[in-house]
N, C-alpha and C positions, 0 to 999 in steps of 0.2 A: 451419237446420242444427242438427242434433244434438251437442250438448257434449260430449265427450268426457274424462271423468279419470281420469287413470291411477293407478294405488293407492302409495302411495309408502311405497317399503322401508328400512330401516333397515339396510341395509347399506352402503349408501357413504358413512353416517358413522361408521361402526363401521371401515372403511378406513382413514377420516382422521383418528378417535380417537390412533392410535399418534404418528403426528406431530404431534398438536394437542398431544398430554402432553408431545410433545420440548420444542416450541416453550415450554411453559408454566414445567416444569422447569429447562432450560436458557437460560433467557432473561427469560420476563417475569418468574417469581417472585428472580432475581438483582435485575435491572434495578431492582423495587421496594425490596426489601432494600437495595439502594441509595443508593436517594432517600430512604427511610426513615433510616441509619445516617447518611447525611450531613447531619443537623439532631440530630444526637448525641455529645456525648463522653466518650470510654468510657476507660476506666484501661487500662494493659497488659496486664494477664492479663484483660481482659473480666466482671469480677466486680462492675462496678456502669457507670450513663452517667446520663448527667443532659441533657437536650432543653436546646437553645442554642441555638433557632432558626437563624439565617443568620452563626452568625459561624464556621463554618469556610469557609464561602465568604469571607466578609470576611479572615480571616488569607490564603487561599490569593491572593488578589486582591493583598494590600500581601505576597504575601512574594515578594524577588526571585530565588529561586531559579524558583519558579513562571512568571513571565516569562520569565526567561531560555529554563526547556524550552520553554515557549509558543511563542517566537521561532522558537529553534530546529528544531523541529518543522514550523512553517509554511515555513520554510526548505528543510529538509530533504526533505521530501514534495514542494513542487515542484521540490528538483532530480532527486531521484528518479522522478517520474511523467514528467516532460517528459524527460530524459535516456532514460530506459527506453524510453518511445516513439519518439522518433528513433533511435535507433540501431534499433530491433526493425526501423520501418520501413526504412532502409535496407539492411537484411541484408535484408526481405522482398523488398525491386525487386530486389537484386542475386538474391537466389534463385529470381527468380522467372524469369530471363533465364539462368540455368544449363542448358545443354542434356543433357551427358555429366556423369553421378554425379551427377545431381540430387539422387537419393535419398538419396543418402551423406551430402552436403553437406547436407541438412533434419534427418537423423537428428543428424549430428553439431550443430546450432543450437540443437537440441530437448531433447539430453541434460538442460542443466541445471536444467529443470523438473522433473524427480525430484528435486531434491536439497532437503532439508528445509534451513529459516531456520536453522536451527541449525550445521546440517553447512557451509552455505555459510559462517557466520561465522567456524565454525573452518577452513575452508579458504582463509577469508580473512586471520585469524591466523597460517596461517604463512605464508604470502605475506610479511606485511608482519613477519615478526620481525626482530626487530635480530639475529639470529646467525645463519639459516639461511631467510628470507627471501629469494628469487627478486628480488621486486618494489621489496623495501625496496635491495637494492645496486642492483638498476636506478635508481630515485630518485635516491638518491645521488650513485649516478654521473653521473648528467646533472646535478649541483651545486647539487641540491635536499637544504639539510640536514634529510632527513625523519626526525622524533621524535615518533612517535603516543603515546607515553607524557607527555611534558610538553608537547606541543603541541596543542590544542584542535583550529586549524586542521587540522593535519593527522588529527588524528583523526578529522574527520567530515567529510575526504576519504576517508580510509579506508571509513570504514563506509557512505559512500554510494557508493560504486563497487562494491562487494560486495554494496549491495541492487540497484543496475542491475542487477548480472552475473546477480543471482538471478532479477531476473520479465523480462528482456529475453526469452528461449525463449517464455515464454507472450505475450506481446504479439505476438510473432514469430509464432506458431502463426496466430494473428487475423488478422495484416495480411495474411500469404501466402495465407490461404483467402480473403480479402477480394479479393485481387487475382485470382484463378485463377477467382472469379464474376463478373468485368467480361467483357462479352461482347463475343468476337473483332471482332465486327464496327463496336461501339464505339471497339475500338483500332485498325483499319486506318481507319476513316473519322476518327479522331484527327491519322491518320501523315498523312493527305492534308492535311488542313486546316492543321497543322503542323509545319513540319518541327525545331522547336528541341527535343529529346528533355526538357528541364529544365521550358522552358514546358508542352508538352503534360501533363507530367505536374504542374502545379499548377494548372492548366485545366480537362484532363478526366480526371485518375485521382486525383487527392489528394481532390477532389470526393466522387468514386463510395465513396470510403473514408468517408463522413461520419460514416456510423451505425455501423461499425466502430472509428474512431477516440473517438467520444464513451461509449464503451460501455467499451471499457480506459481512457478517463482518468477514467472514475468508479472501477475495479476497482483502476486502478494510485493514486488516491488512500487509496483503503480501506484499500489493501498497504501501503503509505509509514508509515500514519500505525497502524497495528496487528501489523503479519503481521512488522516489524525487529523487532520485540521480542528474537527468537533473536537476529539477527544482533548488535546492541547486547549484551545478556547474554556473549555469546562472547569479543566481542571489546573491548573497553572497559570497559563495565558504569557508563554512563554517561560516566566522566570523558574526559581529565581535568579537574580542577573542574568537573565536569559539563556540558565544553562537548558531551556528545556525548546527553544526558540527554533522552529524546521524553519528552511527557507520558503514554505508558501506560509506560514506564518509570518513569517519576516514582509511577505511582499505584502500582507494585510496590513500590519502596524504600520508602516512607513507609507503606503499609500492612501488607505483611509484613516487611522488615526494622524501620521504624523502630514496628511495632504502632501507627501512628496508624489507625486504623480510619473516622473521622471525618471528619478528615481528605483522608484516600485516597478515601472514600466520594463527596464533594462533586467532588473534583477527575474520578474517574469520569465524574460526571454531567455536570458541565463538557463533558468529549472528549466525549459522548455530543452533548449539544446543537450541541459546536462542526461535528460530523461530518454533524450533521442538516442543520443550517443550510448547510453545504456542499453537500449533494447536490443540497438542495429549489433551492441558487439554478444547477447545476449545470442543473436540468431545468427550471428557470425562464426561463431568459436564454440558457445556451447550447444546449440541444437545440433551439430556435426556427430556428438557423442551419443544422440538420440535415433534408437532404431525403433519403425514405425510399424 
């Protein structure tokens, strides 16, 4: 047989040029800058730094503030990821079992996926104000004495029911598309085999959602642990005493308020690994459990 080779053009990476520069600019040449500043420490105004190897790692490791966000962070992202999803999916069965104003009732679910981290923090702000707070006399009133100002607790109940409310629409979006491709004839030969509506659907429809479900709790971990940034800023801005303090918050205050550059730098690269480390065992151990 005759070889054939076809002459190879320079265009389709001249295509991926524009994104490859995104990717380089906004990502790896940060990313190294980094790893680079975080084995350095630099004065305030940036006018001299001097190489010190691993001991901003070593401070950020013995300092307890650092722990404390650590904690809370790991905290927070899984009440945030697993809250988010349960409830999306729950609105998704019930929506999905709506016959009249369907449409109405998805639009209205979906709304709050427009709404930016920011916007929802402050709309979670006044919600929860001591003087014209909705949410906060509701509290109250059922004789919960709620003080997001000097109460930790309650503040990161606050700000985590405000990240639910925020990515709940988009997980929502997922589960309902997810359920509307289980094919009919999947569900009537379900209905036959069982009649317990609770069973059948952890038998045979929470199943069918496997690769839907494992795909938002990487998205809604990503969200948890980066994307509240707004919401925290808005509404707390860590405290109080910094019970409410995620470590990409942390790496804000200490790098641009407190100009620790060093500092902030190490601790960067820290989230970075810690996020790695999550996903890699994410797709390690539990996508195994996922049939496609």
């Amino acid at each position: 047989m005759k070889r054939v080779q076809f002459e190879r053009s320079p265009i389709p990476y001249l295509f991926l040029l524009p994104q490859v520069g995104i990717i380089f600019i906004f990502f790896l040449w940060p990313a190294a800058q980094a790893v680079y500043q975080s084995f350095l420490l630099e004065d305030a105004f940036g006018l001299s730094s001097q190489f010190v190897w691993f001991r901003n790692y070593e401070d950020m490791v013995l300092d307890r503030d650092w722990v404390k966000s650590a904690v809370f962070t790991v905290v927070f992202s899984a009440i945030v990821a697993f809250g988010s999803l349960g409830l999306a999916l729950l609105l998704a069965v019930k929506a999905n079992e709506v016959i009249r104003g369907a449409s109405t009732y998805k639009t209205l679910l979906i709304w709050a996926y427009a709404v930016a981290p920011a916007v929802a923090g402050l709309i979670g702000h006044v919600l929860f104000n001591p003087l014209v707070g909705d949410l906060h006399f509701l509290l109250n009133g059922m004789g919960w004495d709620f003080d997001r100002g000097t109460d930790g607790f309650d503040a990161a109940f606050m700000v985590s029911l405000i990240a639910i409310w925020k990515q709940v629409s988009v997980n929502f979006i997922f589960f309902l598309a997810g359920l509307q491709s289980i094919p009919k004839s999947v569900q009537e030969a379900a209905v036959l085999d069982c009649r317990s509506p609770e069973k059948r659907f952890w038998t045979i429809t929470f199943p069918l959602l496997a690769p839907t479900t494992f795909f938002l709790l990487v998205i809604n971990i990503t969200y948890a642990f980066f994307e509240t940034f707004g919401i925290i800023d808005v509404t707390t801005r860590g405290g109080p005493g910094g019970a409410t303090n995620t470590l990409v918050y942390k790496v804000y205050k200490d790098g641009f308020l407190g100009a620790d550059l060093g500092g902030s730098s190490a601790q960067s690269v820290v989230l970075l690994l810690m996020v790695l480390a999550l996903t890699v065992f994410q797709f390690r151990f539990i996508e195994r459990k996922v049939h496609y």
